[in-house]
N, C-alpha and C positions, 0 to 999 in steps of 0.2 A: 071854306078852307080847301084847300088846293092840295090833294095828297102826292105823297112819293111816289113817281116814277117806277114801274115795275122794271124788272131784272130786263126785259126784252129789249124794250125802249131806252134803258139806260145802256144797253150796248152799241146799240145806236146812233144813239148821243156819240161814241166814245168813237166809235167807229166814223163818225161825221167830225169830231174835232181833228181825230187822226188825218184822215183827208184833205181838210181845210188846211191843215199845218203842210203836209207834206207837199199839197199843191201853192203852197204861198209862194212870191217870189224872195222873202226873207229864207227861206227854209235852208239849215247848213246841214246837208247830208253828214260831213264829216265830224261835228259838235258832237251827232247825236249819237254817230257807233261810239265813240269815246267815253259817250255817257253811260252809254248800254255794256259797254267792255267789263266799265268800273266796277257795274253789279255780278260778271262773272265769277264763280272761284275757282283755284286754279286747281283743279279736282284731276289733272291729268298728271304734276310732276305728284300726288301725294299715291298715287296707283302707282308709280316707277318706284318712289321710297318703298313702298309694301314689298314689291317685288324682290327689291333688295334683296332685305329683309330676309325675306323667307325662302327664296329658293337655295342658296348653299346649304338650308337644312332638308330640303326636298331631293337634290344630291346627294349629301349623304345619307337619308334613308335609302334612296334606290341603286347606290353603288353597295350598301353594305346586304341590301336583299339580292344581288347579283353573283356575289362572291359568298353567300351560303349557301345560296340555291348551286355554287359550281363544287363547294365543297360538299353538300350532299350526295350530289354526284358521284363524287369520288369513293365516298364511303361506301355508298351502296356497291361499288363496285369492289372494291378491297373486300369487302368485307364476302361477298358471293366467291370469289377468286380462289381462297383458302382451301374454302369448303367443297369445292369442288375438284379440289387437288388432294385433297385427303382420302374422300370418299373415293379418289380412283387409287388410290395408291393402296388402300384394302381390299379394293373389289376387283381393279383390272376390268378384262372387257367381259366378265362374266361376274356371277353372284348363287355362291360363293364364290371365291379366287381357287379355293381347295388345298393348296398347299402354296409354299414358299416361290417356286417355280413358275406360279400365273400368276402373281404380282407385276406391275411394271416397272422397269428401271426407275429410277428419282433423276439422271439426266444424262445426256446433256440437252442442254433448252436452246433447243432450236425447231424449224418449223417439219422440218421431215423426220422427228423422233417422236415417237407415242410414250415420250415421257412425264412424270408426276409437273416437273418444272416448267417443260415444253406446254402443259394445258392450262399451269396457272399463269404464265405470260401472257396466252391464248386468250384466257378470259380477261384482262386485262387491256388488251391490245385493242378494243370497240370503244373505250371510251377515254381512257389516258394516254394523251397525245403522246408524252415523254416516258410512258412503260418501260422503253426497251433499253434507257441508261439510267432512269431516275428510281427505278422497283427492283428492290432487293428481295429475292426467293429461298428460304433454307427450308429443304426438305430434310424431315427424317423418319426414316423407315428401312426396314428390314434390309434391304434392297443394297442398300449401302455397305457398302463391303471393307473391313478393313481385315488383314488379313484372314481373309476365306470369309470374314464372320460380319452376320450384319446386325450384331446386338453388342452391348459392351455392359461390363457387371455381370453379377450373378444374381440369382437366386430373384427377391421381392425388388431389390434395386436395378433389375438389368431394365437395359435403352435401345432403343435404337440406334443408330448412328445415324448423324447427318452430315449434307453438303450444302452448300450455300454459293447460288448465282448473283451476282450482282449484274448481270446486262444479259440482254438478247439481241443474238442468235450469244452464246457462250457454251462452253465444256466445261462451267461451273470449277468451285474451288476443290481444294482438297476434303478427301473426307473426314470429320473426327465427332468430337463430343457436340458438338453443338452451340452455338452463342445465338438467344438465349437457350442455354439445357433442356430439353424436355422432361417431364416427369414422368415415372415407373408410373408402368399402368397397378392398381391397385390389386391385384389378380395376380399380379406375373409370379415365375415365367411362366405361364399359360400362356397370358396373353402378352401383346406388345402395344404399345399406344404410337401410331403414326402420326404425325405431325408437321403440318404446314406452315411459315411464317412469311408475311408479305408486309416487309417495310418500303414507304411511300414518299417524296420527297417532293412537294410541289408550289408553284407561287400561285398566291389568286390571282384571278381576272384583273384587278383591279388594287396596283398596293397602294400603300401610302396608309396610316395610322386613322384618319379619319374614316376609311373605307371599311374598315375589317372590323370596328368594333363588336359585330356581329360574333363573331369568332373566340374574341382573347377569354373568353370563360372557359373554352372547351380547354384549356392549356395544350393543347393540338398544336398551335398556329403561335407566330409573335407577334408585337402590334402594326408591324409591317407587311405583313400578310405571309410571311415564308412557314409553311406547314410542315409535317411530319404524322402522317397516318401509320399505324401499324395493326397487323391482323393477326390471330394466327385460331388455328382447330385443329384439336387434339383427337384422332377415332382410334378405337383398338383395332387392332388385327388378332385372330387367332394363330396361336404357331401351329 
């Protein structure tokens, strides 16, 4: 009996039928793509449906991590701004201040004044393109003068007085009580609680309601991307 053909010699075979066919002169080059087509699938338009598919939510992931990463930004800078306007507005350009008189003015904010308003635009101005009309500044501290005086109240309830920029380069508004009031330092009148507030007004990178999802928890922002940051720090000063 006559065994089966090993795997070697059967390719052989297959490789010599193939031959013998495509050298015949019956041979129809064109029968045969058509036959071999049939067997392909069409595995290239089902890669373009996936793609669909999935990329409008691969945009919206990385438009909505574009415009947290701009609004964190923002924070970190609001939020240093304050603090750095308060702590000058107790200290001045020494530490102690010593009395009333080496305090700095609170403004007006602009770039040639060593004032409280003047250094929180300052620090502001590195990283928010629109600081100088969209950042509102209300200082208040001692400084603040309303007739002769720059405290208002007596006794455990006395304040400071504030003023309030709304733009840079400005001479800032009138001075009075404050919007929002600051709080009696717990101490007073020893002491006075100086106080910085820096409200923020900005669009993300990127609006549109799908974009910002990221966002509408902090209730900061709407679902259109239009924000509203605000900051403020409260330090004592001794009188």
């Amino acid at each position: 009996m006559i065994g089966q053909p090993g795997p070697a010699l059967r390719r052989e075979l297959a490789q010599g039928n193939m031959l013998a066919r495509w050298t015949s002169p019956k041979y129809n080059a064109s029968a045969d793509m058509r036959m071999r087509g049939s067997f392909i699938k069409p595995e290239s338009g089902q890669a373009l449906l996936e793609m669909a598919v999935v990329l409008p939510f691969l945009l919206i992931l990385i438009f909505n991590a574009i415009n947290f990463g701009y609004f964190f930004i923002i924070a970190l800078n609001i939020t240093a701004a304050p603090r750095s306007g308060v702590e000058y507005s107790i200290m001045g350009s020494s530490t102690p201040a010593g009395d009333l008189d080496g305090l700095p003015k609170a403004t007006p904010a602009n770039s040639t004044s060593a004032t409280v308003a003047a250094l929180a635009y300052q620090d502001l101005q590195g990283a928010l393109a629109t600081y100088a009309t969209n950042a509102t500044v209300q200082v208040c501290s001692q400084q603040v003068l309303i007739s002769g005086s720059g405290v208002n109240g007596t006794g455990s309830s006395m304040k400071a007085n504030c003023v309030t920029c709304s733009s840079y380069p400005s001479s800032c508004g009138t001075p009075g009580s404050g919007s929002p009031v600051p709080s009696a330092d717990p101490n007073a009148p020893k002491f006075r609680l100086h106080r910085v507030d820096i409200t923020y007004s900005f669009q993300t990178l990127i609006p549109g309601t799908p974009f910002n999802l990221a966002l509408i928890p902090a209730s900061l922002c709407t679902s259109t991307g239009n924000c509203t940051f605000h900051r403020q720090v409260s330090m004592r000063a001794m009188d």
